[in-house]
C-alpha positions in Angstrom: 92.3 93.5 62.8 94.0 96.7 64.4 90.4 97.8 65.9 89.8 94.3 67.8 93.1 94.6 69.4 92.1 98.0 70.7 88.9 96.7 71.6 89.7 94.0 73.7 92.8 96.4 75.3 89.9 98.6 76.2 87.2 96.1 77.7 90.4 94.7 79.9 90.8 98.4 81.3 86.9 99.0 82.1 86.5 97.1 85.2 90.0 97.2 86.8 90.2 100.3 88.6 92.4 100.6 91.2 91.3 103.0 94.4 94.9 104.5 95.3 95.3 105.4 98.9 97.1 107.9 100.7 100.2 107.1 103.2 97.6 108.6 105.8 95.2 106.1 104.7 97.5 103.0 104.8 98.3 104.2 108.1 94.9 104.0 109.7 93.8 101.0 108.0 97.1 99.2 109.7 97.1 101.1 112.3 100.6 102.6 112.8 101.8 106.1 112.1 102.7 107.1 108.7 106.5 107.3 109.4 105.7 103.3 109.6 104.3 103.4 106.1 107.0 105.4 104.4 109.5 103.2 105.9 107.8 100.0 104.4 107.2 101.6 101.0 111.3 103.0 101.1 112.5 99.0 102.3 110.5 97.9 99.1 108.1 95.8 101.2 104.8 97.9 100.1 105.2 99.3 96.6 103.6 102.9 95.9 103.4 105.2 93.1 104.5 108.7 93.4 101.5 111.2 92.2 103.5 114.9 92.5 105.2 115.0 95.8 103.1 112.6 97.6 103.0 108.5 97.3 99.9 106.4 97.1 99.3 102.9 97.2 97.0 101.0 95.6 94.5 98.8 98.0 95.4 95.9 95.9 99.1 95.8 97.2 98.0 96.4 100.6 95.8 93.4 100.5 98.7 91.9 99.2 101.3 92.8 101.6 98.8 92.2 104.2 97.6 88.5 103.0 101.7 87.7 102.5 102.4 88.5 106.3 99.5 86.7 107.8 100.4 83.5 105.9 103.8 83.8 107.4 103.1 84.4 110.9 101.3 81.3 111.3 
């Protein structure tokens, strides 16, 4: 019973890798300096995930953030 948990814990793991992005990244894909970026990951509105000294986001929550603010601005 033990080894079908684990089983199915690890097929639910195998296709959802995230790609993690660098503030740099974020940046140029929204097109605003990375000071812009840091200050929307420090207000809370874009979460991130510190990796060492640096932050990365994962392209999921910036397809999120990015779907959530075009559905309000119209």
């Amino acid at each position: 019973m033990v080894e079908e948990k684990s089983d199915t814990m690890a097929q639910s793991h195998e296709g959802t890798q995230s790609r993690f992005m660098t503030v740099g990244e974020v940046a140029s894909v929204l097109r605003v300096s990375s000071m812009t970026v840091y200050r929307l990951i420090n207000a809370g509105e874009l979460p991130a995930v510190r990796i060492g000294r640096s932050l990365r986001v994962r392209s999921e929550d910036l397809d999120r953030y990015l779907a959530d603010r075009f559905t309000k601005a119209g």
